[in-house]
C-alpha positions as CSV (number, residue, x, y, z in Angstrom):
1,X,99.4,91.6,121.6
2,X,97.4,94.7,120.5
3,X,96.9,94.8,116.8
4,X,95.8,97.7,114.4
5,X,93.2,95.6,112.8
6,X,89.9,95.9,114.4
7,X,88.6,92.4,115.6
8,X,86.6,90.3,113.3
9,X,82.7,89.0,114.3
10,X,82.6,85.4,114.6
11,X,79.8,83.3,113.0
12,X,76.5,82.7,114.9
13,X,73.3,80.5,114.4
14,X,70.4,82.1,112.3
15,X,68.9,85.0,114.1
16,X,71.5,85.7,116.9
17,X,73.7,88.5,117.0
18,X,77.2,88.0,116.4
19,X,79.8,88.1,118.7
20,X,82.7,90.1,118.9
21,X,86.1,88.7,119.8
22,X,87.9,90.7,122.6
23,X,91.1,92.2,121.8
24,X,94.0,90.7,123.8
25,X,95.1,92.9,126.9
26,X,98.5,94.1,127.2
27,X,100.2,94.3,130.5
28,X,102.3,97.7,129.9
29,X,104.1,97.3,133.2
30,X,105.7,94.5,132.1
31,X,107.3,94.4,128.8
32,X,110.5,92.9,127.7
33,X,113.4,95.3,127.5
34,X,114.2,95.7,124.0
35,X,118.4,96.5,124.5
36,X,120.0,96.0,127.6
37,X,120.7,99.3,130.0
38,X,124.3,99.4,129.4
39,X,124.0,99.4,125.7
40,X,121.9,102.5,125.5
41,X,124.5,104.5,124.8
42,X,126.0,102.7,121.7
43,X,122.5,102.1,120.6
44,X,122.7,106.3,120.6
45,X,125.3,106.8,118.9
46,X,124.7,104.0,115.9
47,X,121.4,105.7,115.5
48,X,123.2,109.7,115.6
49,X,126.0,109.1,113.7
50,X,127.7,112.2,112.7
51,X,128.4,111.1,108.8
52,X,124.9,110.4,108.1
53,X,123.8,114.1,108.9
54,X,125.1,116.1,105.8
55,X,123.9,119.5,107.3
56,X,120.5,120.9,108.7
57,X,118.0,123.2,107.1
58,X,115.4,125.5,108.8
59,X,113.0,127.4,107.0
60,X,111.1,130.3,108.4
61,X,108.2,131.9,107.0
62,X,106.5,134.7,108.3
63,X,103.1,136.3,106.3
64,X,102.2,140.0,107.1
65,X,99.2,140.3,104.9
66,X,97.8,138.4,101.8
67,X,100.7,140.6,99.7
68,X,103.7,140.2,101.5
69,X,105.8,137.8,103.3
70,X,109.2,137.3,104.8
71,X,111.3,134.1,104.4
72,X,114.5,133.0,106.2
73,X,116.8,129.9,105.2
């Protein structure tokens, strides 16, 4: 599996370079599904559920010159 560490050089005799280990391949065409298709949808809604949202915000700012600005909330 693909890591984020970088791989490390192995030891080597006096005066050879080291070597570098090769980073295992990963076959993207054939991973594991991680729910099953039919439980997509409850796996939506668990993750969307309405009483974790308390409201939404959107802040817009808009700068005409170095002076002046509009805001909107």
């Amino acid at each position: 599996m693909a890591t984020l560490v970088p791989p490390a050089a192995t030891a080597s005799p006096a005066g050879s370079k080291p070597t570098v280990i090769e980073p295992e391949k990963v076959d993207y065409f054939n991973l594991p599904c991680p729910i099953p298709y039919e439980e997509i949808h409850r796996e939506a809604l668990m993750s969307l559920k309405p009483e974790l949202f308390e409201g939404m915000r959107f802040d817009f700012t808009r700068g005409l010159n170095q002076r002046f600005s509009l805001s909107h909330r």
